[in-house]
C-alpha positions in Angstrom: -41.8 88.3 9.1 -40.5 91.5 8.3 -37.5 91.5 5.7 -35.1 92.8 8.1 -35.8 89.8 10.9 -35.3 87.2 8.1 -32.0 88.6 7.1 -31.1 88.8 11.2 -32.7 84.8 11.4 -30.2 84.0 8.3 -27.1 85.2 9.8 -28.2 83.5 12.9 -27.9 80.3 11.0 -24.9 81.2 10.1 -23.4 81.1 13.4 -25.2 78.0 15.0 -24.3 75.7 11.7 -20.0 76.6 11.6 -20.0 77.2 15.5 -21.9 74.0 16.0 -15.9 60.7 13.8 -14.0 54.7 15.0 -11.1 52.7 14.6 -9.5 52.4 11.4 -10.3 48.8 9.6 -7.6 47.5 8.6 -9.8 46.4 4.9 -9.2 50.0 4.3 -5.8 49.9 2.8 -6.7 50.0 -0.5 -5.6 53.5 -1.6 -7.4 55.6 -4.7 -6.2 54.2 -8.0 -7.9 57.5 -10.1 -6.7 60.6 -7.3 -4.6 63.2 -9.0 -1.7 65.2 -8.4 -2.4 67.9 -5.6 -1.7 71.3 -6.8 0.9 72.7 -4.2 -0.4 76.2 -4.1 -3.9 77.3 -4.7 -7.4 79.5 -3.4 -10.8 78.8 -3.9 -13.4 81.5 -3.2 -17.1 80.1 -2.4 -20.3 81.9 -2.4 -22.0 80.6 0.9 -26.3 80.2 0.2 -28.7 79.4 2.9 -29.9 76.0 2.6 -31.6 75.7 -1.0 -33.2 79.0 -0.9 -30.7 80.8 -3.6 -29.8 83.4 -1.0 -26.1 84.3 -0.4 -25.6 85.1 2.9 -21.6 85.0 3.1 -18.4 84.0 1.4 -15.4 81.5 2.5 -12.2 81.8 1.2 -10.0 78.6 1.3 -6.4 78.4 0.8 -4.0 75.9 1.2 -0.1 74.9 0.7 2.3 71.9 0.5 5.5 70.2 0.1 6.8 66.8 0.1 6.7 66.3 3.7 4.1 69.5 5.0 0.7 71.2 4.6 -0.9 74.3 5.7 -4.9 75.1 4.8 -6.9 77.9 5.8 -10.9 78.8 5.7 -12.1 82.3 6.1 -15.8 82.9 6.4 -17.5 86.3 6.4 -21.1 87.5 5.8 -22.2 89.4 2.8 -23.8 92.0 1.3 -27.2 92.9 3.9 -26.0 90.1 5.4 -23.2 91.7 7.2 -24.8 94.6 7.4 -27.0 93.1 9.8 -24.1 90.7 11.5 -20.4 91.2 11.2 -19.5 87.8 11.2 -15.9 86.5 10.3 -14.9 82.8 11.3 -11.5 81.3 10.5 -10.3 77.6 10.5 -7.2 76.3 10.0 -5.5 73.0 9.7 -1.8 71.9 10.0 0.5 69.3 9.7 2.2 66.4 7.5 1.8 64.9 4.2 2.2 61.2 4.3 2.2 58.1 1.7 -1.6 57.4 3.4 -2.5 61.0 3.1 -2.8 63.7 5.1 -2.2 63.7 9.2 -3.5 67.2 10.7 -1.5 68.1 13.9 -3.1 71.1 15.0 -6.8 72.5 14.0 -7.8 75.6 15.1 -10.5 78.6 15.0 -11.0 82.3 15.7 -14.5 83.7 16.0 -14.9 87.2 16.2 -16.0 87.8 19.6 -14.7 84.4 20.9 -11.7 82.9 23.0 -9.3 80.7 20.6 -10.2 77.2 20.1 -8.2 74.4 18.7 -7.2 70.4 18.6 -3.8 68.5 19.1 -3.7 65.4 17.6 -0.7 63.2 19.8 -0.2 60.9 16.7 2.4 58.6 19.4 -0.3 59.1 22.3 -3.3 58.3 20.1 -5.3 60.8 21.1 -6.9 64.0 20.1 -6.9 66.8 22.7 -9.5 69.7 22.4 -9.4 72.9 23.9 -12.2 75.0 23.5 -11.1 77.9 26.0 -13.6 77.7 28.9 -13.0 73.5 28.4 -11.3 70.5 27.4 -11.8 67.3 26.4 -9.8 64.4 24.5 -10.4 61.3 22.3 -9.5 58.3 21.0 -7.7 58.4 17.4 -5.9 55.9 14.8 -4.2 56.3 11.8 -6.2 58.2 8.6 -8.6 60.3 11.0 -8.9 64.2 9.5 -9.9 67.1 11.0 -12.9 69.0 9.2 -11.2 71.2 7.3 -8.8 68.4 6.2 -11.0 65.8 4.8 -12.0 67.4 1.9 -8.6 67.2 0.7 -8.1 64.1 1.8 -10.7 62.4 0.0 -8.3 62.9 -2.8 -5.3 61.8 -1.9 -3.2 59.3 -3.7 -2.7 56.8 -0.5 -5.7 57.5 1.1 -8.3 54.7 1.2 -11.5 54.2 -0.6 -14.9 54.9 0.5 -16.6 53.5 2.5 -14.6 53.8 5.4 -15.0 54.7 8.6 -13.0 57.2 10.5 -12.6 60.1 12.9 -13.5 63.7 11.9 -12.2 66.5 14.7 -13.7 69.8 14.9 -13.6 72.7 17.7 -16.4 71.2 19.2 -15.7 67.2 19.0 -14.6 64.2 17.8 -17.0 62.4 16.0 -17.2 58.6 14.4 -18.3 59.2 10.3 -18.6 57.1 7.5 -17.6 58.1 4.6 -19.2 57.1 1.1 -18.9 57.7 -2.0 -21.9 58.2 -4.2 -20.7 58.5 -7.3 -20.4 61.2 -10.4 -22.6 64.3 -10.4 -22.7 67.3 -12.7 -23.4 70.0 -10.6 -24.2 73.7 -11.8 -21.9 76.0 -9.7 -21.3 80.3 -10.1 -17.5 78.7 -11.4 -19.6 76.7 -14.1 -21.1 73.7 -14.7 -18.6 70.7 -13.9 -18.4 67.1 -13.2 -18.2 66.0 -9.9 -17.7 63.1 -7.4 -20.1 63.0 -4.7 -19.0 62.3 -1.4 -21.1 62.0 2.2 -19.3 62.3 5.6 -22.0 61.7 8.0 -21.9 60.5 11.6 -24.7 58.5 13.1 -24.9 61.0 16.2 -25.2 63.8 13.7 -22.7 65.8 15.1 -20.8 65.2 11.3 -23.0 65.9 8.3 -21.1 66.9 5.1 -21.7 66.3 1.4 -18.5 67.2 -0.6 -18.2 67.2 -4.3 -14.5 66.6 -5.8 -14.4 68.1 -9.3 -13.1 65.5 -12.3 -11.5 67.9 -14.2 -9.7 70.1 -11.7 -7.6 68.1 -9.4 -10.3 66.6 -7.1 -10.7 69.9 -5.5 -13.4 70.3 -3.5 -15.6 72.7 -5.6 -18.9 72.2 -3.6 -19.0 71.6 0.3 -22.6 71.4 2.0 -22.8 71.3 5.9 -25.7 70.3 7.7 -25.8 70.8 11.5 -28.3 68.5 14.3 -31.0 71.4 13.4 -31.3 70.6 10.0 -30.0 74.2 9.1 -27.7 73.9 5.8 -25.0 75.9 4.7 -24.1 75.3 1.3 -20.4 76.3 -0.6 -20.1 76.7 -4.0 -17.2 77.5 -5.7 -17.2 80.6 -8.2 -13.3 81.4 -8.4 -10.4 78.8 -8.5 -7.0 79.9 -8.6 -4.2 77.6 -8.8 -1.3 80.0 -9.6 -2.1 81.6 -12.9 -3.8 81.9 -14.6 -7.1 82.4 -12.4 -10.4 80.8 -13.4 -14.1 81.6 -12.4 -15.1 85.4 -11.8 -14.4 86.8 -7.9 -16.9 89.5 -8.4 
């Protein structure tokens, strides 16, 4: 295959992987004795590879903010380098809503795809149900009390009052709601472009495979999410990994 298809097949990934979870147990009260304190501002720039083939092919650029009683997150994914030479492609999540003694409870997720109509979820909190509207159709599901949205759940992992893996729960996206469980496998070191750091290691998979997401939660800097690998039904892996962590200032890790 000739450099310049590879490049156009990578970029398809791309696209096919971010345009492509059951009741809560009660057992699952137990909330996480060793979170730490959210930062209430912050950004963290990732370098996006392809799989484990060492080849950037874009860069997301995540953002969040709270108070006592309200969050707001945002993801913004664009190719790179040949990459976007090749495909202009920007994609942009966002999550919203209210910061609770069990964690966080999204409202309203939603994404913008170049090229696409709007898409986005309503979680009716009183009505117990998740409504999804993708633009050309809509569905709805089920939900109970501690289910996240996709974009969410990496924070919420870390959470003071949220419970402990494993548990079971909801995850939303654009597309559907999906039952995942959620384990925790336990300290990593991983080598990132920000450094080498220690890590917990957490899977959110969901048996129909719509939901396959390994996060890693660094010790040392809040629990943010500092590593974030998505696997969709085609086995085609998009892996984050941070290289530039700002929470206020001073900045650490290198944006270049």
């Amino acid at each position: 295959m000739r450099p310049g298809a590879r490049w156009l097949v990578l970029c398809g990934l791309v696209l096919s992987v971010l345009a492509g979870a059951a009741p809560a147990n009660p057992a699952m009260s137990e909330a996480r004795e060793d979170a730490a304190p959210w930062p209430t501002q912050g950004r963290i720039i990732y370098r996006i590879y392809h799989g484990d083939s060492g080849i950037q092919i874009g860069r997301a650029t995540h953002t969040w903010w709270h108070d006592d009683g309200r969050y707001w997150m945002e993801s913004l994914v664009e190719t790179t380098g040949l990459a976007a030479l090749l495909k202009d492609f920007r994609y942009q999540q966002r999550s919203e809503g209210a910061v609770t003694a069990q964690g966080l409870r999204p409202e309203r997720f939603s994404v913008d795809q170049r090229g696409k109509p709007h898409q986005e979820a309503r979680f009716d909190w009183v009505g117990a149900q998740v409504r999804i509207n993708r633009g050309d159709s809509k569905r709805q599901a089920p939900i109970v009390a501690g289910d996240q949205d996709i974009l969410s759940i990496a924070h919420q992992l870390a959470q003071p009052g949220a419970p402990k893996a494993p548990v079971s729960l909801t995850v939303v996206s654009n597309k559907s709601a999906a039952v995942a469980k959620v384990r925790d496998l336990g300290d990593a070191t991983v080598r990132l472009p920000l450094g080498q750091m220690p890590t917990r290691h957490f899977a959110v998979h969901s048996d129909d495979g719509k939901v396959k997401i390994d996060i890693w939660l660094a010790a040392g800097q809040h629990w943010l999410p500092v590593r974030i690998r998505i696997e969709n039904r085609k086995g085609e892996i998009l892996d984050q990994q941070a290289e530039h962590l700002v929470l206020g200032e001073p900045a650490q890790g290198n944006p270049s």
